[in-house]
N, C-alpha and C positions, 0 to 999 in steps of 0.2 A: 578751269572751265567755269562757266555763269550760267545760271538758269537763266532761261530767255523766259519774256516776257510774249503772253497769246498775242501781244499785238507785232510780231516780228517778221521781217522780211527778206528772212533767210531762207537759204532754200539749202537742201541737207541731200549727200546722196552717198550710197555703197557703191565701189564702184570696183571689177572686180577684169581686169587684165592679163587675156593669155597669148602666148608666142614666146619668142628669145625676150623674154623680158626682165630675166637674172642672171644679174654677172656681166650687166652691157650699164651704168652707172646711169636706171632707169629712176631710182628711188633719189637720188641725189638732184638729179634732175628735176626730175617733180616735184621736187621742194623748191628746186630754183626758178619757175615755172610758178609754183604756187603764190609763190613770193611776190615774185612781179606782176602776178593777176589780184593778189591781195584775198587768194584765197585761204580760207584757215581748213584744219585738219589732222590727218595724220595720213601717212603709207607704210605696207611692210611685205617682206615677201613670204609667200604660203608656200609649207609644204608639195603642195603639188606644181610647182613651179611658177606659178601665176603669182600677180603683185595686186593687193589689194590697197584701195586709197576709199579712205572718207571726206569727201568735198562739201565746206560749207560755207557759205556768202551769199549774196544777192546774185538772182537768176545770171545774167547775163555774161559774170566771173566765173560762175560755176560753167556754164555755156562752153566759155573760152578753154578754161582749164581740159574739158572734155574734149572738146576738141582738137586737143592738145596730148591728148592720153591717144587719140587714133594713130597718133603718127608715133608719139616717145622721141627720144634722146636717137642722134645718130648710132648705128650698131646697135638696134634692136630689131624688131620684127615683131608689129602688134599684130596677132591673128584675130582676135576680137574682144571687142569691150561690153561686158554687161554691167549696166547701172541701176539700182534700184534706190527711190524715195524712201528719205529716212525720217521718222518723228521721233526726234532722242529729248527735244527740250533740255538741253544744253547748246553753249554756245563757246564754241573753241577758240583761243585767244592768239594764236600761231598756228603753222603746220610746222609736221615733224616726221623723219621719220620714227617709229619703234619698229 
């Protein structure tokens, strides 16, 4: 990770995933997904069954990726997505899962 610079135009978000979204190859996915959007990050799966992912890139990557979280991987079922604006000032060089 890299400390970003104030003058940056990334956009940062928590983004937090519930339905059949464990144990249908959602995390795998989202990285494959990430990848091709060019978004960086991380995802992993939570205790209470839901998958959380941190999205960060320029607005309109991040956009897609989200957009892309309402629907998931074949053999899932997103019941809803909530996203929250994040100010971490860091700047993630990949996505992954952990």
């Amino acid at each position: 990770m890299k400390n970003l610079t104030s003058d940056h135009a990334l956009e940062t978000l928590d983004v937090r995933i519930t339905g059949r979204v464990q144990g249908v190859g959602f995390r795998a996915a989202a990285v494959r997904q990430a990848h091709l959007l060019g978004v960086t990050g991380w995802v992993r799966n939570n205790a209470d069954g839901s998958v959380q992912t941190l999205l960060q890139g320029p607005h309109d990557q991040v956009d897609r990726m989200l957009s892309w979280l309402l629907v998931g991987p074949p053999g899932a079922r997103v019941d809803n997505v909530e996203s929250q604006a994040q100010d971490i000032g860091r700047h993630y060089e990949h996505y992954e899962q952990i």
